[in-house]
C-alpha positions in Angstrom: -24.4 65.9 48.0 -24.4 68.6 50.9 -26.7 71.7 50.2 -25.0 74.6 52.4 -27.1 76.3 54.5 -26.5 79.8 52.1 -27.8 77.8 49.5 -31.3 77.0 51.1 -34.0 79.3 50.6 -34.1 81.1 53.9 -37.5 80.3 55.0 -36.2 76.6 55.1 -34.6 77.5 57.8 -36.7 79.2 60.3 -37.5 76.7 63.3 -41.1 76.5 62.5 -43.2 73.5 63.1 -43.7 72.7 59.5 -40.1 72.3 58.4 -39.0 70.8 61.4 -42.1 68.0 61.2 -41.4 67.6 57.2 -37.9 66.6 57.8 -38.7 64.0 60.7 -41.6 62.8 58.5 -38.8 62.5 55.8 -36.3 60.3 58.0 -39.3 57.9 59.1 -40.7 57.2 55.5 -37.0 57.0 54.0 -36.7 54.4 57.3 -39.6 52.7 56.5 -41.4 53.5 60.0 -44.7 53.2 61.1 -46.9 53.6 64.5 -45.5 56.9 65.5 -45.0 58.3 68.6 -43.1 61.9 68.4 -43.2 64.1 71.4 -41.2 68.0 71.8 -39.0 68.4 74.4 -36.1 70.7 75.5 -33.5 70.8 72.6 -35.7 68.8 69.8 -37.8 66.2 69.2 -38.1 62.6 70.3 -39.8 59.4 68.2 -40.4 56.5 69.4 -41.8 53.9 65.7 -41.7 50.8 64.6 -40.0 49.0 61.3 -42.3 46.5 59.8 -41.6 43.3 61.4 -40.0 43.9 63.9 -41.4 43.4 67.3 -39.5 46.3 69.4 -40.3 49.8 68.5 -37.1 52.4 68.1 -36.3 55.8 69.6 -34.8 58.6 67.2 -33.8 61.8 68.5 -33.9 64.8 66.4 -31.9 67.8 68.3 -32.5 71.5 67.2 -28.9 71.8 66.5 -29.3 69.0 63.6 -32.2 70.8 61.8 -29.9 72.7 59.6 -28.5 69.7 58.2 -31.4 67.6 57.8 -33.1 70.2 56.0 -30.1 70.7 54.1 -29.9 66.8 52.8 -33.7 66.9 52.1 -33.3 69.9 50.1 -30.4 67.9 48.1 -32.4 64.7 47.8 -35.3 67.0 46.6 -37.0 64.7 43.0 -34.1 61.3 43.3 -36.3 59.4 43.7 -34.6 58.4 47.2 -38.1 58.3 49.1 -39.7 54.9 50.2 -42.7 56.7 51.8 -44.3 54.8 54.3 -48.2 54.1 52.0 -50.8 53.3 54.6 -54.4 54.4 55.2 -53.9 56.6 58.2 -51.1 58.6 56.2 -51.9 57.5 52.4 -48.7 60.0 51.6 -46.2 59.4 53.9 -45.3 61.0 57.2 -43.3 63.9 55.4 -46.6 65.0 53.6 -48.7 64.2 56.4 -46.3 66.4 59.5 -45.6 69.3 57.2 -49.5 69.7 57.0 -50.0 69.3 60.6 -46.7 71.2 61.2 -48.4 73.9 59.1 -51.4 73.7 61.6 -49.5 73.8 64.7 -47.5 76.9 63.4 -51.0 79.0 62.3 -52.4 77.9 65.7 -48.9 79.1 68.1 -49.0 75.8 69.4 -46.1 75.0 71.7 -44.9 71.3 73.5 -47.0 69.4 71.2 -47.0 65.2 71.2 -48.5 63.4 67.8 -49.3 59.7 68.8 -50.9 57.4 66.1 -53.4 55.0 67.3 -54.7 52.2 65.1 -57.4 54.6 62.8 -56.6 58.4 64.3 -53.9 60.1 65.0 -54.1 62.1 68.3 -52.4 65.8 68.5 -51.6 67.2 71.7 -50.1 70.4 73.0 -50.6 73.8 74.1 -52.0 77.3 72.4 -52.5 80.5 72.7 -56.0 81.2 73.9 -58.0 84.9 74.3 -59.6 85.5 77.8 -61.6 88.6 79.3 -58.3 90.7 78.5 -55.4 88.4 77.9 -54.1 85.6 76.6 -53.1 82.4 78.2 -52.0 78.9 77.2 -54.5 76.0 77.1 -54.0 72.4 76.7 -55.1 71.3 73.4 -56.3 68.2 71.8 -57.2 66.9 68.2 -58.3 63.3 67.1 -57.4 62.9 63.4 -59.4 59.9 61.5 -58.2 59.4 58.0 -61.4 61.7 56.6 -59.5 64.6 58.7 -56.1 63.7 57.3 -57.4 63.8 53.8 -58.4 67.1 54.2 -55.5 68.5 56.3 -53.4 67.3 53.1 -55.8 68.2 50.6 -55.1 72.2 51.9 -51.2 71.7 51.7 -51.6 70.7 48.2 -53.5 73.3 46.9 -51.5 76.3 48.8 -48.3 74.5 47.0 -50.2 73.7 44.0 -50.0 77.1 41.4 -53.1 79.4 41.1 -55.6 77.3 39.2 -55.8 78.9 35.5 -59.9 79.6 34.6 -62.4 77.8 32.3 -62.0 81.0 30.5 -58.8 81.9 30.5 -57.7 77.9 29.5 -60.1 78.6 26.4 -58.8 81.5 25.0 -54.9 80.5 25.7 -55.7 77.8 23.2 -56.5 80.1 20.6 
């Protein structure tokens, strides 16, 4: 089943980091990929990962233009059950957790032309950001080394701002009542 793109809650749709990343993380642990190599470039993305056993890595190509859609199937496949996930230490969740985390990093940061490359026990993050000078602001080259302790925490945050507002002690024991 299709979701149209009227029928997607709006903020879906904006070309943020964090959308775009969660629906590529989607397509790799539904694909059953591993060793990850993703890089921005002019119209999209590019990944270059590996099935397990197979010797030769593949390249997927995720234009801008086919966002819409890809969110759009995501969104439909939403609770069936339909993801493998792609269970290892460096991403214990799966990609699609593990890049919409970092995708919401990227996007509170204004990162631009970023490259994710995983490396035997970190993942390495590269790109460009914002940066505040004497009186202005320029781009710098950025780099981040995520060991799984890192990783843990990146998706420890993305649970709890999904998760609802915790209910208190107090307020638990007197709803009981």
């Amino acid at each position: 089943m299709m979701v149209k793109s009227a029928e997607l809650p709006p903020e879906l749709l904006d070309p943020t980091y964090q959308n775009r990343l969660r629906v590529i993380g989607r397509r790799l642990d539904l694909g059953g990929y591993r060793s990850l190599n993703l890089v921005e470039i002019a119209g999209g993305f590019l990944a270059r990962a590996m099935r397990p056993g197979e010797r030769a890595p593949q390249a997927l190509e995720f234009p801008h233009a086919d966002f819409p859609r890809l969110i759009g199937a995501a969104f439909a496949e939403r609770g069936r059950g339909q993801r493998l996930g792609n269970r290892h230490e460096l991403v214990p969740t799966g990609y699609e957790d593990f890049l919409r985390a970092l995708g919401h990093r990227l996007d509170e940061q204004h990162a631009e032309a970023i490259a994710i490359t995983e490396l035997g026990n970190f993942i390495a993050v590269n790109g460009v950001a914002p940066v505040e000078t004497y009186h202005q602001t320029a781009m710098a080259p950025f780099q981040s080394l995520l060991r799984p302790d890192d990783i843990a925490t990146l998706l420890n945050e993305a649970f709890q701002r999904r998760a609802p507002e915790p209910q208190s002690l107090r307020a638990r024991i007197f709803s009981r009542a």
